[in-house]
Residue, then its C-alpha position, 0 to 999 in steps of 0.5 A: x636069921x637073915x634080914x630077908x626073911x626077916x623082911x619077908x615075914x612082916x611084908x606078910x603080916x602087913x599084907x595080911x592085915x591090910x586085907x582082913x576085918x577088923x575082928x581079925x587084925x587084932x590076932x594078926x598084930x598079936x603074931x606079929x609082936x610074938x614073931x618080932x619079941x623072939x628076935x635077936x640082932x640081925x646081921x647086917x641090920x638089926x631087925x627094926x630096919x628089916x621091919x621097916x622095910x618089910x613095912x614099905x615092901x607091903x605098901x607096893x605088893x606088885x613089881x613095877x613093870x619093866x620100862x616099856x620101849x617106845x614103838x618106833x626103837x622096837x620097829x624092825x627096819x622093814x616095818x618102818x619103811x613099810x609104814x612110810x611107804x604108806x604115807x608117802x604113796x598118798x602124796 
């Protein structure tokens, strides 16, 4: 078995308790452990690293944006030559 699905199951579990009752974690735990128990090595990575990542993965459930442009490197030539037209006309 791959490390990425390795990774994604336990970001799963690990979602999955974050957002449950109390009364449920215990089973989802108990999973968890079942899922984990029948694993072997995983190539590259053994799979306590894959846990460990699928761990933090769970803590940033959404991708960061990309890096927004600033206005003016996203302004086309016309539009900057319009906006200082404007505030050179009042002068």
């Amino acid at each position: 078995m791959g490390y990425a699905a390795i990774t994604e199951r336990i970001r799963g579990y690990s979602m999955l308790w974050r957002r449950c009752g109390a009364g449920a974690r215990g089973r989802i735990e108990g999973a968890r452990v079942a899922y984990l128990s029948q694993l072997g090595n995983v190539l590259p990575v053994d799979s306590a690293v894959a846990v460990v990542a699928g761990e933090i993965i769970a803590l940033i459930p959404e991708a960061p944006t990309p890096p927004r442009r600033s206005r003016r490197l996203a302004e086309s030539r016309l539009v900057t030559l319009f906006v200082w037209r404007g505030r050179t006309r009042g002068r």
